[in-house]
C-alpha positions in Angstrom: 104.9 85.1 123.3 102.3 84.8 126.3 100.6 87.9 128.0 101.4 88.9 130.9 99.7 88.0 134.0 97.0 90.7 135.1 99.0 91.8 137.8 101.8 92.2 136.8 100.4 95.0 133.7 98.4 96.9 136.6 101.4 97.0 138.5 103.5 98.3 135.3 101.2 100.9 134.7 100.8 101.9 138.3 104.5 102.5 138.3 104.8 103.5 135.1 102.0 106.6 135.7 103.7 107.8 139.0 107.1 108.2 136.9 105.1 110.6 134.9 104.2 112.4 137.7 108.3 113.3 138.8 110.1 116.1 136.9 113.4 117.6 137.0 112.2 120.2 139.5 111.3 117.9 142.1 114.6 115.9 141.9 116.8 117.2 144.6 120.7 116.6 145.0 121.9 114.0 147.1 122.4 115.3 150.8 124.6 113.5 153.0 122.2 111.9 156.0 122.5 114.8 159.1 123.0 113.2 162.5 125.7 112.9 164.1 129.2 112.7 162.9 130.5 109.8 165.2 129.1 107.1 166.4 129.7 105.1 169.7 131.3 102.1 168.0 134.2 104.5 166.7 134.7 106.0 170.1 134.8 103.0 171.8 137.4 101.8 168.8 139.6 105.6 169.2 139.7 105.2 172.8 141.0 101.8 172.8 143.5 102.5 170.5 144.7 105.6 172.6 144.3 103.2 175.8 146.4 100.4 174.1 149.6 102.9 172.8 149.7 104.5 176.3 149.5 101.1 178.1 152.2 99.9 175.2 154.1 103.6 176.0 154.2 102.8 180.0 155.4 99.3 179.2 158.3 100.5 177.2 159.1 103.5 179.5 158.9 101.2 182.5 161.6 98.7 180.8 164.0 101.2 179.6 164.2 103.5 183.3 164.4 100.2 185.5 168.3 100.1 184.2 169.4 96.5 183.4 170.6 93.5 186.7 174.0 94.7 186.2 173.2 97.8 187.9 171.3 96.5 191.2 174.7 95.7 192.5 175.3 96.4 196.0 176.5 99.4 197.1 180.5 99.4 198.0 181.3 100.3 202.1 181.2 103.8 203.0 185.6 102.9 204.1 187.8 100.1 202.3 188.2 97.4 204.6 191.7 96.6 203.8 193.0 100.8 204.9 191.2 100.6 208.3 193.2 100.2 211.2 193.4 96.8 212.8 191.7 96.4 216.3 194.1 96.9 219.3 193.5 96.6 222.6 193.1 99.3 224.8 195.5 102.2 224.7 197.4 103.2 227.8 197.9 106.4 229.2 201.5 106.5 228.2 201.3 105.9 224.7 200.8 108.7 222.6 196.9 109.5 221.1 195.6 107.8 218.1 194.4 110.0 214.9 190.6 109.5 214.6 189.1 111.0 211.5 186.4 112.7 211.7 182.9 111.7 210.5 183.2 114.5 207.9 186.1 113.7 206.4 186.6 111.4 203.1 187.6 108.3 203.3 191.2 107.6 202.7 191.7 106.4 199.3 194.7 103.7 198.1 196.5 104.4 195.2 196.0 102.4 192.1 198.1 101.8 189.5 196.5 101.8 185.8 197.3 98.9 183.5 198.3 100.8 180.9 200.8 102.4 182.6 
């Protein structure tokens, strides 16, 4: 077997005298490092996250309350074009007075007959 190297046996009992040195009493428990708890690299990642769900959130909010084409229909006429009077000319004195409804008033409404019935 060779020897080894001068070095190397100064350096072995350089280490192996300061081992000597270290007792029980000196050994501490392991401490978790003190600083603080988060760092900036998790904030940034949390706050992301929270800006991707609410951005996701709005999306699917927006989509469901904008109602579907079916309902952008246009509205119906305030009167059914087929009840309303047709034009005349102008009335004369001797005929009797029109009825006018008033602006207040419903519209007048046709009957309908159900299918089913």
């Amino acid at each position: 077997m060779s020897t080894p190297p001068p070095v190397e046996e100064r350096l072995r009992a350089a280490l192996d005298a300061r081992a000597r040195l270290i007792d029980a009493h000196e050994l501490s428990p392991y401490r978790p490092p003190t600083g603080p708890a988060w760092g900036t690299r998790r904030i940034r990642r949390v706050a992301s996250a929270v800006a991707v769900a609410a951005a996701a959130a709005a999306a699917v909010a927006f989509l469901l309350l904008s109602g579907s084409p079916e309902d952008n229909r246009p509205a119906p006429p305030a009167r059914d074009p087929r009840t309303s009077s047709p034009a005349t000319s102008t009335p004369s004195s001797n005929t009797s007075p029109t009825f006018k409804p008033s602006p207040t008033s419903p519209p007048a409404r046709p009957e309908t007959v159900s299918p089913g019935r």
